[in-house]
C-alpha positions in Angstrom: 36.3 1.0 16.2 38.7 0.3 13.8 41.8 2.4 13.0 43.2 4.5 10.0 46.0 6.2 10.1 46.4 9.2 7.4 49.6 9.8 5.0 49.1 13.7 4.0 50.5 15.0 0.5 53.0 17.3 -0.5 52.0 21.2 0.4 53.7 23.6 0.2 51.8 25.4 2.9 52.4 22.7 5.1 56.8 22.5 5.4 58.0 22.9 8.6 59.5 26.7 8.1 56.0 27.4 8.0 55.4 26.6 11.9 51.8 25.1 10.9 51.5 22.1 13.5 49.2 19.7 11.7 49.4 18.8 7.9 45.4 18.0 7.7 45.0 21.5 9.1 43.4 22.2 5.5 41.0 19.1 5.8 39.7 20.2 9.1 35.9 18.3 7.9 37.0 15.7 6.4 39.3 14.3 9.5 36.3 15.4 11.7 33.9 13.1 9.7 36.2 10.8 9.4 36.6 10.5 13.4 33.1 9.7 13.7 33.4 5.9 12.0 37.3 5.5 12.4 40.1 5.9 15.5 42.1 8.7 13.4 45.8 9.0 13.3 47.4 11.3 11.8 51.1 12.1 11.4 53.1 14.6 10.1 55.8 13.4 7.2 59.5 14.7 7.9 59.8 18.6 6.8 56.3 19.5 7.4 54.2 20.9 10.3 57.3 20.4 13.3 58.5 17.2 11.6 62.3 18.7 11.2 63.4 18.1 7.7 65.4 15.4 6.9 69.2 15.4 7.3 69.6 14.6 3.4 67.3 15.0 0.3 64.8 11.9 0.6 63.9 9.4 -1.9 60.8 7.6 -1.5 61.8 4.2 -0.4 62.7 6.5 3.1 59.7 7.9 3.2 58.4 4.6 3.2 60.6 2.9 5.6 59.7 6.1 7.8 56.2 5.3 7.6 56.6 1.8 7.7 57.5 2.3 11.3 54.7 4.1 12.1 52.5 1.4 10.7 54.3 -1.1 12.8 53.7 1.0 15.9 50.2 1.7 15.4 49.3 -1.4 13.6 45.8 0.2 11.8 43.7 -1.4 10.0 42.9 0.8 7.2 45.6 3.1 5.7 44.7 6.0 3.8 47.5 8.1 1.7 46.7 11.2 0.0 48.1 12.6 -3.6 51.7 12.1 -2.6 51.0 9.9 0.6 49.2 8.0 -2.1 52.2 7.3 -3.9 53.7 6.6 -0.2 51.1 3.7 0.2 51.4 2.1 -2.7 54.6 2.1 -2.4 54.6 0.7 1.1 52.4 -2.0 -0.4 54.3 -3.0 -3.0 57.7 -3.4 -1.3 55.8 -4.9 2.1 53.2 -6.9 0.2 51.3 -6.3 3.6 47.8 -8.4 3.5 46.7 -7.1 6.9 45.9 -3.7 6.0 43.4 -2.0 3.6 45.1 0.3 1.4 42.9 3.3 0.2 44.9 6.2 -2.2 43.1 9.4 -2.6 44.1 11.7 -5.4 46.9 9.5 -5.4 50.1 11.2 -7.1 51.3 7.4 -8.8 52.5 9.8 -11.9 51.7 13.3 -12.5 50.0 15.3 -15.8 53.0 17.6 -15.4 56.5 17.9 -13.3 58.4 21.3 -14.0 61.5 19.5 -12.5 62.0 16.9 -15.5 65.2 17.6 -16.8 65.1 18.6 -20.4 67.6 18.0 -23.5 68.9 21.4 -22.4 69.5 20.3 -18.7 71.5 17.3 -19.6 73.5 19.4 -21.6 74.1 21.9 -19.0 74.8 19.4 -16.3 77.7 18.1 -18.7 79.6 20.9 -19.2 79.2 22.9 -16.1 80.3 22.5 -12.6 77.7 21.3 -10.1 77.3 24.6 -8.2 76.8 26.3 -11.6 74.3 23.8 -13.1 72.2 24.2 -9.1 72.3 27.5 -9.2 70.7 27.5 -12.8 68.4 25.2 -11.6 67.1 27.0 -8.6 67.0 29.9 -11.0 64.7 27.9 -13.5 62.0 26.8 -11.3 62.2 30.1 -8.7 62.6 33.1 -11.1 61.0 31.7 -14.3 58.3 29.3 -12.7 58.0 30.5 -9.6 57.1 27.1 -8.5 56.0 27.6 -4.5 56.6 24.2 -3.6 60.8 24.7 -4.4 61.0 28.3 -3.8 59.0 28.2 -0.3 61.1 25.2 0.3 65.0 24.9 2.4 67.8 23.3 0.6 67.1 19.9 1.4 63.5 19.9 0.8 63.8 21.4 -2.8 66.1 18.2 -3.4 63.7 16.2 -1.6 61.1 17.6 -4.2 63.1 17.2 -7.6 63.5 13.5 -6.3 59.7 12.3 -5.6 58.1 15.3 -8.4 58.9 12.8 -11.3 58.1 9.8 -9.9 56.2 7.0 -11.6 54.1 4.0 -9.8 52.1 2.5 -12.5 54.1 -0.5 -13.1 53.8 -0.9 -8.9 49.7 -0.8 -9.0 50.2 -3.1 -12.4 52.8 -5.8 -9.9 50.8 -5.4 -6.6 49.2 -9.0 -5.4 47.2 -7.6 -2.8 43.6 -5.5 -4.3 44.0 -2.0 -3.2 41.4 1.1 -3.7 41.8 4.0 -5.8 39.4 7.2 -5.4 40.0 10.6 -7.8 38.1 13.4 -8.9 37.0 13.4 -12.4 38.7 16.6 -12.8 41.6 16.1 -11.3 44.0 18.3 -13.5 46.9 17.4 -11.2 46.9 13.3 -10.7 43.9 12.1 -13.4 42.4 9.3 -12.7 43.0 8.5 -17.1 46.9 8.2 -16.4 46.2 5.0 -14.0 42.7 3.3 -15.8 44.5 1.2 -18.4 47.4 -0.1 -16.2 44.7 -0.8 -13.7 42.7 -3.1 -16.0 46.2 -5.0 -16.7 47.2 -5.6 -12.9 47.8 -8.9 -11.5 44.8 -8.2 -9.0 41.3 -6.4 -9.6 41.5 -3.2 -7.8 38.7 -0.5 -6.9 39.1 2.7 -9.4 36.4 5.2 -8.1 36.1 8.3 -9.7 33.7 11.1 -7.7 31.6 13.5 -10.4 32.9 16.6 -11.0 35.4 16.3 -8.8 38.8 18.1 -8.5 42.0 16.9 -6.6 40.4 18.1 -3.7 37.9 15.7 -3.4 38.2 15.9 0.6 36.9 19.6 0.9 34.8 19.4 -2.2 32.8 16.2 -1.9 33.2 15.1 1.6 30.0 13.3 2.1 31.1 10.9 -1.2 34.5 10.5 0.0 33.3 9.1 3.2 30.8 7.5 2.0 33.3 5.3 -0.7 36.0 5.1 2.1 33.7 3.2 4.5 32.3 1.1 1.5 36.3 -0.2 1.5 37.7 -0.2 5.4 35.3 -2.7 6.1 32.6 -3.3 8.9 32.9 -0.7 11.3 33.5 -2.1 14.5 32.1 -0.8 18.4 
């Protein structure tokens, strides 16, 4: 039986001040079904589900070197990151160039329809003529009071900073520069990652990757059309193996 290990995405539910234990906790069908074709690992990034937080606001090349390890260790055959373990993956590919492992990104977050933490003119001119704990404290004020964002508000120190750094991100010159074919699966709907941001850089890229877009389909895709998930993920991790 082959082996996938799972890269979860950013919940807010999920950070480790919540004391949940297992970041798929949410995906409870999906992993199941999952389990039944694949040897499953799962792990939980650093700040969520007893993962302590990081000792310093994290970029994403550390949450790929983290992950990197765990590849290494487990050595799986299929890799599977979702929404913002998508972006992890690609990532992972693209700085690896790894040839041994299929890549599959669901709901992957390679740039967002919206991030509330982009600085704006007014930011920049704030962040210039005030003093740092001034212009942080405006900040947190910004995206708690007026937003109410739950992903920085529910979040400790470190992990809002660890937010504001990996919120903005964008990958699509990565998918454009990868030289190893990798597979792609959104939700038609997706209102949160669509699957329109990535089709044109896609039909650019070095390589012909697999776009798959499930009907009617939200970001969810795991809870709301398991069966087709499943179904497109075993199409891609290969010849399932006793």
């Amino acid at each position: 039986m082959k082996k996938i290990l799972l890269i979860h995405g950013w919940n807010y539910t999920n950070y480790t001040t919540t004391k949940c234990t297992d970041a798929w906790a949410n995906r409870t069908s999906f992993v199941s079904s999952l389990q039944q074709h694949f040897d499953v690992v799962k792990i939980n990034l650093p700040g969520f589900c007893g993962t302590p937080d990081p000792q310093r606001p994290w970029l994403l090349d550390d949450f790929v070197s983290y992950v990197d390890k765990v590849i290494n260790q487990e050595k799986p055959d299929v890799i599977l990151g979702y929404s913002f373990g998508g972006a992890i993956a690609l990532h992972w590919k693209y700085r690896t160039d790894n040839k041994n492992v299929e890549t599959i990104l669901v709901s992957p977050a390679i740039i967002r329809q919206y991030a509330e933490t982009s600085p704006t003119t007014a930011q920049h001119f704030f962040k210039r003529i005030l003093p740092k704990k001034a212009v942080a404290w405006l900040r947190y004020w910004y995206l708690a009071v007026v937003k109410k964002n739950p992903y920085y508000t529910t979040a400790t120190p470190v992990m809002r900073d660890t937010y504001r750094n990996i919120v903005t991100i964008d990958l699509r010159n990565e998918l454009k520069a990868l030289q190893q074919p990798i597979t792609l699966i959104y939700g038609e709907k997706d209102t949160a990652t669509p699957p329109l941001l990535v089709q044109d850089i896609i039909k650019e890229a070095n390589v012909k990757h697999t776009l798959e877009i499930i009907p009617e389909g939200s970001h969810d895709i795991a809870n709301s059309h398991t069966k087709q998930l499943i179904s497109l993920i075993l199409k891609k991790g290969g010849p399932i193996e006793n």
